[in-house]
PDB file of N, CA, C and O in Angstrom, chain B, residues numbered from 101:
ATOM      1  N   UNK B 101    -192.652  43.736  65.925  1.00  0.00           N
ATOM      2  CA  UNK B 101    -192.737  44.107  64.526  1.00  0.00           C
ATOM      3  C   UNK B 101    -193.656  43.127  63.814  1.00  0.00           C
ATOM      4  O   UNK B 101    -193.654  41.939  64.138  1.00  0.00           O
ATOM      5  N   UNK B 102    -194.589  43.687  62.669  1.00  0.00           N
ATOM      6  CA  UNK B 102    -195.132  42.944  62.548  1.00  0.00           C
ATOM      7  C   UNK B 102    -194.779  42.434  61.095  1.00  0.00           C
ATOM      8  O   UNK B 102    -194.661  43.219  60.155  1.00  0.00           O
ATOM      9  N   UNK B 103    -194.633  41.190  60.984  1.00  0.00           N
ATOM     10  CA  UNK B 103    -193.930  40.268  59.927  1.00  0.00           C
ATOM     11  C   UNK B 103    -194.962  40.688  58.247  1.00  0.00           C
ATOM     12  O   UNK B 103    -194.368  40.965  57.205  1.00  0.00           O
ATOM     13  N   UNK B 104    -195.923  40.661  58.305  1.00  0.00           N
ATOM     14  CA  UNK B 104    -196.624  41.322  57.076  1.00  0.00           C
ATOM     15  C   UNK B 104    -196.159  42.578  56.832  1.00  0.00           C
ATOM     16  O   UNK B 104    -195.927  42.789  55.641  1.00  0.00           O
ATOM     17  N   UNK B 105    -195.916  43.615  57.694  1.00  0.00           N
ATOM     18  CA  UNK B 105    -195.530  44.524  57.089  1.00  0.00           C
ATOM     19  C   UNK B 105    -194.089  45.020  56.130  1.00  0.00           C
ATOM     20  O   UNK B 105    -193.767  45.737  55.183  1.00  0.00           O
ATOM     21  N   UNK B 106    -193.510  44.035  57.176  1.00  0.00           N
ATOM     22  CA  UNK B 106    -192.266  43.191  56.488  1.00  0.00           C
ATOM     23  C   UNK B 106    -192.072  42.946  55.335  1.00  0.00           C
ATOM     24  O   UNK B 106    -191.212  43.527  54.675  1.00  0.00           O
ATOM     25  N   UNK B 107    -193.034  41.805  54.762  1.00  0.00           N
ATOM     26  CA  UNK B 107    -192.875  41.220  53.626  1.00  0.00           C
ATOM     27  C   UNK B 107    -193.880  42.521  52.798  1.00  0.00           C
ATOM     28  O   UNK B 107    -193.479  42.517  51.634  1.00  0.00           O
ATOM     29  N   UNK B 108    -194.774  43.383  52.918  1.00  0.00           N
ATOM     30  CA  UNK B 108    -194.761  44.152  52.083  1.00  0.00           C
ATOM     31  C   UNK B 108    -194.298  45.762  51.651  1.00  0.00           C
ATOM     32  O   UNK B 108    -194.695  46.580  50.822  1.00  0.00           O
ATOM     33  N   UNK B 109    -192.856  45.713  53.070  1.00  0.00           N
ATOM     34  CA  UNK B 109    -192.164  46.355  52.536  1.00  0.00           C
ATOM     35  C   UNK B 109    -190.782  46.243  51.169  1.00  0.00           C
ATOM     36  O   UNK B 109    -190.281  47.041  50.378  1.00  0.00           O
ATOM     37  N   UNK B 110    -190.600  44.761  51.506  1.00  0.00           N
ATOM     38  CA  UNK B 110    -189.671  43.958  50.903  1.00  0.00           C
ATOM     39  C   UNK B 110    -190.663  43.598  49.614  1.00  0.00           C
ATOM     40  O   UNK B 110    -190.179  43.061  48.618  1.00  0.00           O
ATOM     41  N   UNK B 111    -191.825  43.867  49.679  1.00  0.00           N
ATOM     42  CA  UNK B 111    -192.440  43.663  48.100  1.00  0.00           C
ATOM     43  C   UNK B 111    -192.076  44.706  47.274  1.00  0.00           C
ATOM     44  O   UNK B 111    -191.801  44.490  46.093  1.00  0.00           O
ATOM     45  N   UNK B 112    -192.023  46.409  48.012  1.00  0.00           N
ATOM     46  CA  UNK B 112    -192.346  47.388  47.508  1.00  0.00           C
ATOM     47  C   UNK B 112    -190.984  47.967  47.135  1.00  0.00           C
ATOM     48  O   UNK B 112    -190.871  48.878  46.315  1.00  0.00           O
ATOM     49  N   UNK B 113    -189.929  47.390  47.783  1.00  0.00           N
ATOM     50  CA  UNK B 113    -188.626  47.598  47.237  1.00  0.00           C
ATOM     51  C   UNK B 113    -188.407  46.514  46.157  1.00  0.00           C
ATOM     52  O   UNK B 113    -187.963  46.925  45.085  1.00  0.00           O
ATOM     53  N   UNK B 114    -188.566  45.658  46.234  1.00  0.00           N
ATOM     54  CA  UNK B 114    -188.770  44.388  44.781  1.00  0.00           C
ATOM     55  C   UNK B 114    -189.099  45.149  43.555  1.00  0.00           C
ATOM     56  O   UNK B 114    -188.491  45.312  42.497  1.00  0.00           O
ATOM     57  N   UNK B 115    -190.583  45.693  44.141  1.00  0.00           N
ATOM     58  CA  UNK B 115    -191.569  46.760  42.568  1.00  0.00           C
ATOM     59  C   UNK B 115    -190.261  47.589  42.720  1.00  0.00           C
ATOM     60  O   UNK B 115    -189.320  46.869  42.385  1.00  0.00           O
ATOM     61  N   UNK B 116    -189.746  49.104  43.181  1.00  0.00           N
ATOM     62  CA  UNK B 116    -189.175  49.879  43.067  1.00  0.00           C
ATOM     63  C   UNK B 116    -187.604  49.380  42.284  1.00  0.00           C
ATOM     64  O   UNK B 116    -186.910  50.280  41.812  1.00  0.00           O
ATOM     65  N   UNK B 117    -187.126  47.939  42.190  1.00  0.00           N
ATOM     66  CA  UNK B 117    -185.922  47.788  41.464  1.00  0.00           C
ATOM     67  C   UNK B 117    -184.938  46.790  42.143  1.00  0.00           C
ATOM     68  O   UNK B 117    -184.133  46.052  41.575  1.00  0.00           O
ATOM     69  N   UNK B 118    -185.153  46.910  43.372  1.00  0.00           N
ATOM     70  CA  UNK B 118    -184.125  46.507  44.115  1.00  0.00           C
ATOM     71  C   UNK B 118    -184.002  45.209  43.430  1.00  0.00           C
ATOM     72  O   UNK B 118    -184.913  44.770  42.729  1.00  0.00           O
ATOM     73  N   UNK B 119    -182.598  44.422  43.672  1.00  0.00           N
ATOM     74  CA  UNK B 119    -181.913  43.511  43.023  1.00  0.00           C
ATOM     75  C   UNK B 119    -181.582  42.541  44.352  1.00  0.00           C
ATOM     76  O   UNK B 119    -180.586  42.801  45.029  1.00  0.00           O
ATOM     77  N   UNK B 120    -182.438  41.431  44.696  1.00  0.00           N
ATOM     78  CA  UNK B 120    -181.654  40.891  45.642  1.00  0.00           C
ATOM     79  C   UNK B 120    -180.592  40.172  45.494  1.00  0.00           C
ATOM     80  O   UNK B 120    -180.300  39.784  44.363  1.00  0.00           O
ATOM     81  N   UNK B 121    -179.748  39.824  46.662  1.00  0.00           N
ATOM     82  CA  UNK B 121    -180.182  40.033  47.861  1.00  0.00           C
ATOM     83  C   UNK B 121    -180.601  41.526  48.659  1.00  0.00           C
ATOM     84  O   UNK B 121    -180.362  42.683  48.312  1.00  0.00           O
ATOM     85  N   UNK B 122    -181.331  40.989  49.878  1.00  0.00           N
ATOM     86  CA  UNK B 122    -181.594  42.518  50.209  1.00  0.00           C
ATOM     87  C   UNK B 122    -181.158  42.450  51.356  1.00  0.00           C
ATOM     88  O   UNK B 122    -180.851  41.286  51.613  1.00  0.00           O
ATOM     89  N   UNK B 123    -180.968  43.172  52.227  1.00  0.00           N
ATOM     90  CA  UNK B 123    -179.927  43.508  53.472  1.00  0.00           C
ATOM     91  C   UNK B 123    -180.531  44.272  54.309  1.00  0.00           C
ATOM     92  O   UNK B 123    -180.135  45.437  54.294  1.00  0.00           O
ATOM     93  N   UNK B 124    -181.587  43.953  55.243  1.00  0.00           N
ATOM     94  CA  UNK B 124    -182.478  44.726  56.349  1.00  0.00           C
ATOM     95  C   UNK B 124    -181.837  45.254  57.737  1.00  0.00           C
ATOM     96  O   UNK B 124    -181.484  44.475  58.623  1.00  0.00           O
ATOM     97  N   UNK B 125    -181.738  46.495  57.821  1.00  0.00           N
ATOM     98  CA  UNK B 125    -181.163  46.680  59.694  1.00  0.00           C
ATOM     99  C   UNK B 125    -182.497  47.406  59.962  1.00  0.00           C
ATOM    100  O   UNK B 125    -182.889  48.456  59.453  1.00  0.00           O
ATOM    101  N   UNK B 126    -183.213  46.490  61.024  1.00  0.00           N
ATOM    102  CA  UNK B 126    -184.383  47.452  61.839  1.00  0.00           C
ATOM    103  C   UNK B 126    -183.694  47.958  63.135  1.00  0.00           C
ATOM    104  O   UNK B 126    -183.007  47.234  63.856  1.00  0.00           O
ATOM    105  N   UNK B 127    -183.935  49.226  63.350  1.00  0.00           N
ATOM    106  CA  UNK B 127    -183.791  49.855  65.051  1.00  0.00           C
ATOM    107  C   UNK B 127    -184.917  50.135  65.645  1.00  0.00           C
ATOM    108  O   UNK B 127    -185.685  50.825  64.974  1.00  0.00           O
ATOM    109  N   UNK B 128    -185.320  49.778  66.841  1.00  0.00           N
ATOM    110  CA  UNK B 128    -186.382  50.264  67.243  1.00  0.00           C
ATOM    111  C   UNK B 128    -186.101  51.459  68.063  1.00  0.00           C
ATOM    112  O   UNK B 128    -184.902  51.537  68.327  1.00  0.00           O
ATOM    113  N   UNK B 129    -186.901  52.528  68.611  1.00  0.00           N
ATOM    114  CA  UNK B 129    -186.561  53.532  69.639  1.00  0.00           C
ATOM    115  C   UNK B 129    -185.638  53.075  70.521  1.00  0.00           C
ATOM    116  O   UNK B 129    -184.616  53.729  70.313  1.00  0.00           O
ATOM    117  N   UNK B 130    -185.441  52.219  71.483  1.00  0.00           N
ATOM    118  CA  UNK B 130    -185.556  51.457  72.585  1.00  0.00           C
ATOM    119  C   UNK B 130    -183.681  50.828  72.810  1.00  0.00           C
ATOM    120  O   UNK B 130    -182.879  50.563  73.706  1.00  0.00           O
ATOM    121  N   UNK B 131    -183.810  50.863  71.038  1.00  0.00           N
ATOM    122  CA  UNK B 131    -182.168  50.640  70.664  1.00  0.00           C
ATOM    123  C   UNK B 131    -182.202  48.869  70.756  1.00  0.00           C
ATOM    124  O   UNK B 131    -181.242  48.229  71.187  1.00  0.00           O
ATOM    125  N   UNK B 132    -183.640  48.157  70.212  1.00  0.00           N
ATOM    126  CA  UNK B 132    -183.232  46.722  70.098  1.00  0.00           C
ATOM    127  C   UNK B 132    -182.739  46.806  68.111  1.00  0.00           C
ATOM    128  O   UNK B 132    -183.066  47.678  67.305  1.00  0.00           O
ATOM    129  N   UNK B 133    -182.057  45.801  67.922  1.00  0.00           N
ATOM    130  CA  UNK B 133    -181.520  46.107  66.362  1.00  0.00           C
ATOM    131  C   UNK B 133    -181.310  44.722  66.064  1.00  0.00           C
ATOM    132  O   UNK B 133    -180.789  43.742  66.596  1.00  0.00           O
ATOM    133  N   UNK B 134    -182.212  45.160  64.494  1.00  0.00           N
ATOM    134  CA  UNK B 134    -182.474  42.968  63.581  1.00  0.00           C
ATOM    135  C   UNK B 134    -181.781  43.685  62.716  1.00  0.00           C
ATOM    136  O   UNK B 134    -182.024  44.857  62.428  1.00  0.00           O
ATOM    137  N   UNK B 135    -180.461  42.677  62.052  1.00  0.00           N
ATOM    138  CA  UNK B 135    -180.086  42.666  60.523  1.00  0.00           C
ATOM    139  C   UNK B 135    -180.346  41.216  59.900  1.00  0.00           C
ATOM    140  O   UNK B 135    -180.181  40.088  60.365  1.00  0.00           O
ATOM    141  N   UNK B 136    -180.885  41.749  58.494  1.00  0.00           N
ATOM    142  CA  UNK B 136    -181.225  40.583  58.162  1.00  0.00           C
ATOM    143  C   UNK B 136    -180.952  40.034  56.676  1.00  0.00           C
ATOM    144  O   UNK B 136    -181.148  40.958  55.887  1.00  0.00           O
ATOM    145  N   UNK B 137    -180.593  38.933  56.061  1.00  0.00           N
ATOM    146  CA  UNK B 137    -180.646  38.770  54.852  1.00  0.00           C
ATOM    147  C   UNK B 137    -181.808  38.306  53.964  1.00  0.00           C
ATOM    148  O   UNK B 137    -182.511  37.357  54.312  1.00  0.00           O
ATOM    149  N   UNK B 138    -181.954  38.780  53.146  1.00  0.00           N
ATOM    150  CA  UNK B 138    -183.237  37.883  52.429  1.00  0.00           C
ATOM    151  C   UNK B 138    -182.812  37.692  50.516  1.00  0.00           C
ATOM    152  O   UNK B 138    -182.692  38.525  49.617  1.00  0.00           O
ATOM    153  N   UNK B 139    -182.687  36.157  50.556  1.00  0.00           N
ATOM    154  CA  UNK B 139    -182.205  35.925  49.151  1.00  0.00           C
ATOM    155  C   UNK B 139    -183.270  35.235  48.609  1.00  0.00           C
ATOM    156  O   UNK B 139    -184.360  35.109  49.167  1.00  0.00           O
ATOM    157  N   UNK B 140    -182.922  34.707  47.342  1.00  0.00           N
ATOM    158  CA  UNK B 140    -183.583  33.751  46.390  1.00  0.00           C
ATOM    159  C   UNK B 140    -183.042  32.519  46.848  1.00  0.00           C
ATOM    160  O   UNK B 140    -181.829  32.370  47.000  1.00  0.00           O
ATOM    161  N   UNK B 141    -183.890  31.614  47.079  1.00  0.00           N
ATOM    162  CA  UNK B 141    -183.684  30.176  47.268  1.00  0.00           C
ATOM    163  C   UNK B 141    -182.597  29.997  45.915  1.00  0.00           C
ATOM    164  O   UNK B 141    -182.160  30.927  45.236  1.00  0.00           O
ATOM    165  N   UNK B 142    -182.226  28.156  45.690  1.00  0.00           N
ATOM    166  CA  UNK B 142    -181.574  27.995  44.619  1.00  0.00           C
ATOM    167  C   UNK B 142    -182.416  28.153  43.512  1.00  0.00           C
ATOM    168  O   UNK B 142    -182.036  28.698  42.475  1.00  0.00           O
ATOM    169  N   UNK B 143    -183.996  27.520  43.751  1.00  0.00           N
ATOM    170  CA  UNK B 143    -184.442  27.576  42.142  1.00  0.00           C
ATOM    171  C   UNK B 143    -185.158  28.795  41.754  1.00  0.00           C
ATOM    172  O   UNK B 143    -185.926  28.826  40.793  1.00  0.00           O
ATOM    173  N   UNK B 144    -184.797  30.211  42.817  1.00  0.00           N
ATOM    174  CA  UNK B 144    -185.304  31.136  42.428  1.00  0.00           C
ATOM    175  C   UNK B 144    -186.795  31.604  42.688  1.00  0.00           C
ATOM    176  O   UNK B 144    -187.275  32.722  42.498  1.00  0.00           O
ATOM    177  N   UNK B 145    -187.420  30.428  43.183  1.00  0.00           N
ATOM    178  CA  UNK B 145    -189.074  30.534  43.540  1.00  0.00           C
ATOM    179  C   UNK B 145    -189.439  30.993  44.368  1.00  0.00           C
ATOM    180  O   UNK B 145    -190.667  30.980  44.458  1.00  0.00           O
ATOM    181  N   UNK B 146    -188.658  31.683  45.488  1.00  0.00           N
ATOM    182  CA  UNK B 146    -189.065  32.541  46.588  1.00  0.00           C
ATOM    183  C   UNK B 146    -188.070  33.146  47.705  1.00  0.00           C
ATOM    184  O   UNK B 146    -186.928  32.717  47.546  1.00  0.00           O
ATOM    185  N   UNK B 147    -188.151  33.667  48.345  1.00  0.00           N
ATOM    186  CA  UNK B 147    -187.334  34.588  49.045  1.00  0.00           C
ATOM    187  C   UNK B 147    -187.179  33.921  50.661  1.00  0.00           C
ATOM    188  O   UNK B 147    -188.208  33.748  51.314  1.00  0.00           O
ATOM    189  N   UNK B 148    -185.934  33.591  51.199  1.00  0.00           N
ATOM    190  CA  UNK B 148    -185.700  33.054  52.093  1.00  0.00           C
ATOM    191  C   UNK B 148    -185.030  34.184  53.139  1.00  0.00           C
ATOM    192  O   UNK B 148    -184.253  35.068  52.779  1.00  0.00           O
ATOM    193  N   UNK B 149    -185.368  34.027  54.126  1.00  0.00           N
ATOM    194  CA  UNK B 149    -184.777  35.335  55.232  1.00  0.00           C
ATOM    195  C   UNK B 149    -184.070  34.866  56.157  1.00  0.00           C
ATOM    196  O   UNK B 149    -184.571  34.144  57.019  1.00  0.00           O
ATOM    197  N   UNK B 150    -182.525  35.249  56.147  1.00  0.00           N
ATOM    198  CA  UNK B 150    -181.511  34.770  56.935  1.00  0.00           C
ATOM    199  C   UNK B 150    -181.207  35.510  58.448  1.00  0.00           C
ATOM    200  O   UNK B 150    -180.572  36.546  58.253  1.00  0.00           O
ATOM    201  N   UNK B 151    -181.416  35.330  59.561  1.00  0.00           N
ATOM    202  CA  UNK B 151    -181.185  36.231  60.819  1.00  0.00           C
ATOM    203  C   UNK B 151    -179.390  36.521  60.840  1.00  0.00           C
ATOM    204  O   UNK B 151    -178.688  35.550  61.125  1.00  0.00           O
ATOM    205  N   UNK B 152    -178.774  37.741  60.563  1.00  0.00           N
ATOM    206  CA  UNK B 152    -177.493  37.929  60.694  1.00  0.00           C
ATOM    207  C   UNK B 152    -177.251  38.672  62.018  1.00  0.00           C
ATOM    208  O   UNK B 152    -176.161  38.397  62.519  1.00  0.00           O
ATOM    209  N   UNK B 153    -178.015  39.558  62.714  1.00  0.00           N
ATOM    210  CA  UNK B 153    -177.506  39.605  63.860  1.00  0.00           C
ATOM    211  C   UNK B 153    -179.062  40.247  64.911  1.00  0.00           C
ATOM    212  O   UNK B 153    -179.972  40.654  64.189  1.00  0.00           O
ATOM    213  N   UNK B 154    -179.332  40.329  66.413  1.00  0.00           N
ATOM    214  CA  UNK B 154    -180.221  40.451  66.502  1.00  0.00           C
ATOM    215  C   UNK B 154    -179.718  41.005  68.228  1.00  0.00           C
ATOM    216  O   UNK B 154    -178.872  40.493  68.961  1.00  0.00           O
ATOM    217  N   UNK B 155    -180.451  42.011  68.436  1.00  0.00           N
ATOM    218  CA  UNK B 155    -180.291  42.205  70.273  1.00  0.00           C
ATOM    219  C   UNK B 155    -181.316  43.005  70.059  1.00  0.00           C
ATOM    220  O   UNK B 155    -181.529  43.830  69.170  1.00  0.00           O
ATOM    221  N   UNK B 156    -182.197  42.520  71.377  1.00  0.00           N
ATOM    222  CA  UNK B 156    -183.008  43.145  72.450  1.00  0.00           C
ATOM    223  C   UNK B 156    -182.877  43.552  73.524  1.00  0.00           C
ATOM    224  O   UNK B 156    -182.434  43.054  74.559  1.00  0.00           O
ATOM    225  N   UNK B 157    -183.461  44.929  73.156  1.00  0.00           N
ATOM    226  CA  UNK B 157    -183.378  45.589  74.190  1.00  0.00           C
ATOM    227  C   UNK B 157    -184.327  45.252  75.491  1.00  0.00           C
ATOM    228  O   UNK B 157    -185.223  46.069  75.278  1.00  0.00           O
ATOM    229  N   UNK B 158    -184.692  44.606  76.644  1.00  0.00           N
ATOM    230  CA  UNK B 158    -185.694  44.685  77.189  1.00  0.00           C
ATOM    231  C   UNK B 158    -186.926  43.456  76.692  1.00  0.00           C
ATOM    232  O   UNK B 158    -188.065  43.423  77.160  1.00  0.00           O
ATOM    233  N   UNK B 159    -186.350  42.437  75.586  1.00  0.00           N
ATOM    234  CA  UNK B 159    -186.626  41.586  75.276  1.00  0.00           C
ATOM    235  C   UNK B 159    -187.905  42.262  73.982  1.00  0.00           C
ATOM    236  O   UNK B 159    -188.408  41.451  73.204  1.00  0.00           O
ATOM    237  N   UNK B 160    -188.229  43.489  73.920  1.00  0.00           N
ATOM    238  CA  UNK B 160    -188.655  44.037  72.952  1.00  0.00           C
ATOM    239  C   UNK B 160    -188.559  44.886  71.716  1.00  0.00           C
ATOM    240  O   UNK B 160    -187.409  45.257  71.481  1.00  0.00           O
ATOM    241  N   UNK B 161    -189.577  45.330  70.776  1.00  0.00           N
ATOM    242  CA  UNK B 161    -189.397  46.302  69.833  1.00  0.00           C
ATOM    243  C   UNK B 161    -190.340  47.240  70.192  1.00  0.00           C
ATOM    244  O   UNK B 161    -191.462  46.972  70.622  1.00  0.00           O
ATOM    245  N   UNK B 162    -189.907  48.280  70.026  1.00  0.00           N
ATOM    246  CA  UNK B 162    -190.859  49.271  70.632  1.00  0.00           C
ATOM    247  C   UNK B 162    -191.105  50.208  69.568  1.00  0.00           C
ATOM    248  O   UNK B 162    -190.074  50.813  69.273  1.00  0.00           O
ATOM    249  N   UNK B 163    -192.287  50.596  68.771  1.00  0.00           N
ATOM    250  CA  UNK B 163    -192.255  51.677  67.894  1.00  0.00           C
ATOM    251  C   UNK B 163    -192.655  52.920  67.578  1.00  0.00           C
ATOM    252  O   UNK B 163    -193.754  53.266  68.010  1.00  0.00           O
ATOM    253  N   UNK B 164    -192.134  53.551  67.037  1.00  0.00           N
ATOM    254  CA  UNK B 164    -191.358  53.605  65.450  1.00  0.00           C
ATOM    255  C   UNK B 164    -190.249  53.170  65.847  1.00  0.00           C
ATOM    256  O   UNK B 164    -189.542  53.513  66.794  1.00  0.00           O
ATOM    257  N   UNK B 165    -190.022  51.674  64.354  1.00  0.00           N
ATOM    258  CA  UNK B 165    -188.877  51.336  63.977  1.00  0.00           C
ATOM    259  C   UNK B 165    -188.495  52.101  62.682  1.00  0.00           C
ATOM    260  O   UNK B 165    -189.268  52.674  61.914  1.00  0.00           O
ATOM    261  N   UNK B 166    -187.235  52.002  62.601  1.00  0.00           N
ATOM    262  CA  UNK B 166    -186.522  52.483  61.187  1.00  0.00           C
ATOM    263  C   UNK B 166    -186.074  51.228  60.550  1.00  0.00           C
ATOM    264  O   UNK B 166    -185.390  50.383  61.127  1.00  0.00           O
ATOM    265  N   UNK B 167    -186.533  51.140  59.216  1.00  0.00           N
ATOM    266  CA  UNK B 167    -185.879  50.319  58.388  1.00  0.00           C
ATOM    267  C   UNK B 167    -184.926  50.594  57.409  1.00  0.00           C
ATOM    268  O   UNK B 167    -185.523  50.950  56.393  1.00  0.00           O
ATOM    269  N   UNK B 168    -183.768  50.594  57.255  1.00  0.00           N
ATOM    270  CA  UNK B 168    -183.000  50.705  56.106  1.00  0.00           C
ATOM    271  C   UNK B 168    -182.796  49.337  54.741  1.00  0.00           C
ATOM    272  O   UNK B 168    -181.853  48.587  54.991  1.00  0.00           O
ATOM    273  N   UNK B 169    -183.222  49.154  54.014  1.00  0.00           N
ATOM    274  CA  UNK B 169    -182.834  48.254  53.506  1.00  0.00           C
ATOM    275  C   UNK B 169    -182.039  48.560  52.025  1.00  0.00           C
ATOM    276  O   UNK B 169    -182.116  49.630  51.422  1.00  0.00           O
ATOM    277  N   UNK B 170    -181.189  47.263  51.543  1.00  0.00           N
ATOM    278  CA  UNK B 170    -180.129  47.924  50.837  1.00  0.00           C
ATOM    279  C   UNK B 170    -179.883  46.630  49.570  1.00  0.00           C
ATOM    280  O   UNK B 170    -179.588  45.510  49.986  1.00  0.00           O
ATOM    281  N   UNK B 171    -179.993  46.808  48.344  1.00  0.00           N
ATOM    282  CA  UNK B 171    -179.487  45.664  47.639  1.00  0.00           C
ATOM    283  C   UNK B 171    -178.200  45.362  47.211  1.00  0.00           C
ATOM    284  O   UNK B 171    -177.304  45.760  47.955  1.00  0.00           O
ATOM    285  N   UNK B 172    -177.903  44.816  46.297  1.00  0.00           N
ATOM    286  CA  UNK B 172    -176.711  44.236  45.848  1.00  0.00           C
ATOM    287  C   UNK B 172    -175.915  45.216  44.958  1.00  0.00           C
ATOM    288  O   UNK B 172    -174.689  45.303  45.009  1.00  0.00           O
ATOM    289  N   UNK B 173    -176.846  46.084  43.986  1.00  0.00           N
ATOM    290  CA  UNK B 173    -176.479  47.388  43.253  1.00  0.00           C
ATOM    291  C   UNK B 173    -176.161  48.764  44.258  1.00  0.00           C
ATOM    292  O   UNK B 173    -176.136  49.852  43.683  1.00  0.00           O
ATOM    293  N   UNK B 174    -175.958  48.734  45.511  1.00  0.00           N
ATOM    294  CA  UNK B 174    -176.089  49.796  46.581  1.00  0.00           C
ATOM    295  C   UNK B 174    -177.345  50.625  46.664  1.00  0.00           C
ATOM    296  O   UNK B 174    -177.278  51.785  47.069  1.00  0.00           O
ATOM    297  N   UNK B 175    -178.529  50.063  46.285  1.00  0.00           N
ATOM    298  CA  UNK B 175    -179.680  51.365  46.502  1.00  0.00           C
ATOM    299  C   UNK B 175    -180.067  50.937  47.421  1.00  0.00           C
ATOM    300  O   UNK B 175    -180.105  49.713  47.545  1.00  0.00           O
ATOM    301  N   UNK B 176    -180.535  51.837  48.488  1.00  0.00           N
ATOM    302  CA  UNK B 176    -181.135  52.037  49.638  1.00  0.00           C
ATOM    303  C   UNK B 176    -182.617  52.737  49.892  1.00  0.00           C
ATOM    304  O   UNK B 176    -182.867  53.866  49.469  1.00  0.00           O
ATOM    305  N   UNK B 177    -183.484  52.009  50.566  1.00  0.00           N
ATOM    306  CA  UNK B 177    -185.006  52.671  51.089  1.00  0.00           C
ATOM    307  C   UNK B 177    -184.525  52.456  52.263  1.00  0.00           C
ATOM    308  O   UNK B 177    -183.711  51.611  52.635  1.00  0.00           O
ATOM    309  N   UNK B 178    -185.394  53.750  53.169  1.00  0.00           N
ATOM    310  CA  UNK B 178    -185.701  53.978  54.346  1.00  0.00           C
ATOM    311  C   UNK B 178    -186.951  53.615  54.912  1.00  0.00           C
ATOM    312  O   UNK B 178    -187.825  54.274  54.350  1.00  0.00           O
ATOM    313  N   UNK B 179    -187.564  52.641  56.025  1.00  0.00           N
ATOM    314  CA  UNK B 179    -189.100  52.486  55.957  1.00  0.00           C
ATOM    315  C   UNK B 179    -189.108  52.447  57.727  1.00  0.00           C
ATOM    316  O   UNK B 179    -188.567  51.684  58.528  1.00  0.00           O
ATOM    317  N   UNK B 180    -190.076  53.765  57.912  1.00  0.00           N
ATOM    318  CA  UNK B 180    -190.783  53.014  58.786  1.00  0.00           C
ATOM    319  C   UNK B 180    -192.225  52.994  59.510  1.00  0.00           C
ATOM    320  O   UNK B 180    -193.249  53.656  59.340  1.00  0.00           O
ATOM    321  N   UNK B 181    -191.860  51.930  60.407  1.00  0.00           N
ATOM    322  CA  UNK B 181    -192.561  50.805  61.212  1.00  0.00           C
ATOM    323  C   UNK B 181    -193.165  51.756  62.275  1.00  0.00           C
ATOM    324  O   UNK B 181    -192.420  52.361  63.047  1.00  0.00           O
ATOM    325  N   UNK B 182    -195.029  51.942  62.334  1.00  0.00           N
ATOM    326  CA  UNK B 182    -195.710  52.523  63.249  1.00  0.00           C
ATOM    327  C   UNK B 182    -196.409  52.306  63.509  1.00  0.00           C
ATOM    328  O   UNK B 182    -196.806  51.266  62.983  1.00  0.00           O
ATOM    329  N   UNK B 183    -197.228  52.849  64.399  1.00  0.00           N
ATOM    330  CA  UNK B 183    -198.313  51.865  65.223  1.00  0.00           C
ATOM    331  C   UNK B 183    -199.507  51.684  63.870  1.00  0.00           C
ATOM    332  O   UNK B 183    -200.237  50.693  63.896  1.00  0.00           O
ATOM    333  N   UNK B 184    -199.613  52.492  62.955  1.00  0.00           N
ATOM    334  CA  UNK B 184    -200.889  52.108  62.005  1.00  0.00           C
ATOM    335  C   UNK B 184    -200.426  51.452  60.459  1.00  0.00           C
ATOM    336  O   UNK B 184    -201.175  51.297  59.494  1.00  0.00           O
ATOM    337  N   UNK B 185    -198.622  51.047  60.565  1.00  0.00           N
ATOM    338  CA  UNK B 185    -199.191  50.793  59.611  1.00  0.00           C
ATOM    339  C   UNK B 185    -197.235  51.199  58.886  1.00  0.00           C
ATOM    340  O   UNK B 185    -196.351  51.033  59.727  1.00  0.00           O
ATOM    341  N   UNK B 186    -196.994  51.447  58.137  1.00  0.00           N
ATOM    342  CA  UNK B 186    -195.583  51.964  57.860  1.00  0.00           C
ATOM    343  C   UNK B 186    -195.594  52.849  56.588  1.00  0.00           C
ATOM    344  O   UNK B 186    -196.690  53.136  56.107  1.00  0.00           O
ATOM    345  N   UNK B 187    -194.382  53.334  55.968  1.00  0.00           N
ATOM    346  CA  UNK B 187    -194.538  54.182  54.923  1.00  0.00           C
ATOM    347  C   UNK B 187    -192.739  53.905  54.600  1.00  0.00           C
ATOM    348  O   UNK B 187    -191.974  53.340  55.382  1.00  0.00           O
ATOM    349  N   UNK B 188    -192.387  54.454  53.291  1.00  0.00           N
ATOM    350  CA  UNK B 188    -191.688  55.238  52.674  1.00  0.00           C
ATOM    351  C   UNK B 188    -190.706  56.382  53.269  1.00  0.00           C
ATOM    352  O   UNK B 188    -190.689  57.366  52.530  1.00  0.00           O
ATOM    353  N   UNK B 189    -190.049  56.481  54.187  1.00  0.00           N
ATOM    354  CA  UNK B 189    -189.870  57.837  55.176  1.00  0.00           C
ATOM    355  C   UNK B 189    -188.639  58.649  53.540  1.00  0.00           C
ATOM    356  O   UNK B 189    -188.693  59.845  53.255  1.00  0.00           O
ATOM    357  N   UNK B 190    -187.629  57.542  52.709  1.00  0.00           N
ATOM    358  CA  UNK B 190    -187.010  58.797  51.728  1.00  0.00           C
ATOM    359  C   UNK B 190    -188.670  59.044  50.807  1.00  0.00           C
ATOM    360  O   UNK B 190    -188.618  58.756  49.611  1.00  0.00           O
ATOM    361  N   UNK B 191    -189.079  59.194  50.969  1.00  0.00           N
ATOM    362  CA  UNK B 191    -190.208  59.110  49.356  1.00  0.00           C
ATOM    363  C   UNK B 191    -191.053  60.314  49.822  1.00  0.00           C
ATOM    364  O   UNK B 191    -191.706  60.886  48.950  1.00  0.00           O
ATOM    365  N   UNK B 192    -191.126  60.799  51.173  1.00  0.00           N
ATOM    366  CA  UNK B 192    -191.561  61.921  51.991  1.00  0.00           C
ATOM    367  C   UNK B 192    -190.564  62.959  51.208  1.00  0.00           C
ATOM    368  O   UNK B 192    -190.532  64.147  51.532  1.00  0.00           O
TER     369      UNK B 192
END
């Protein structure tokens, strides 16, 4: 997975409202699965990403991944992860 796409999916739920913390489960095809936390440091100046649970399948991610991510108010985006690039999959 690639970590930029990451952080500008987690930008685009930021723009869209979300309230962190934010709460990431990636699946890949393959059935490897990252959950993850990502909060505000203490003084608020940037976003820190906590590993909460993680298995590989085959020691890889294989894609399309699915991203669900989820904030503190319960809203949820769906995103995913493909070979060119990712999208929006509820916004389809």
């Amino acid at each position: 997975m690639n970590p930029h796409h990451i952080v500008a999916i987690l930008k685009a739920c930021l723009a869209r409202g979300f309230v962190p913390p934010l709460y990431m489960c990636a699946v890949s095809v393959n059935g490897s699965v990252l959950t993850t936390r990502f909060a505000y440091t203490p003084d608020e100046t940037e976003i820190k990403a906590t590993l909460l649970t993680e298995h590989m399948s085959d020691g890889v991610y294989i894609l399309p991944v699915n991203l669900m991510i989820t904030d503190t108010r319960g809203e949820a985006a769906r995103a995913v992860l493909q070979y060119d690039g990712w999208n929006f999959a509820d916004l389809n």
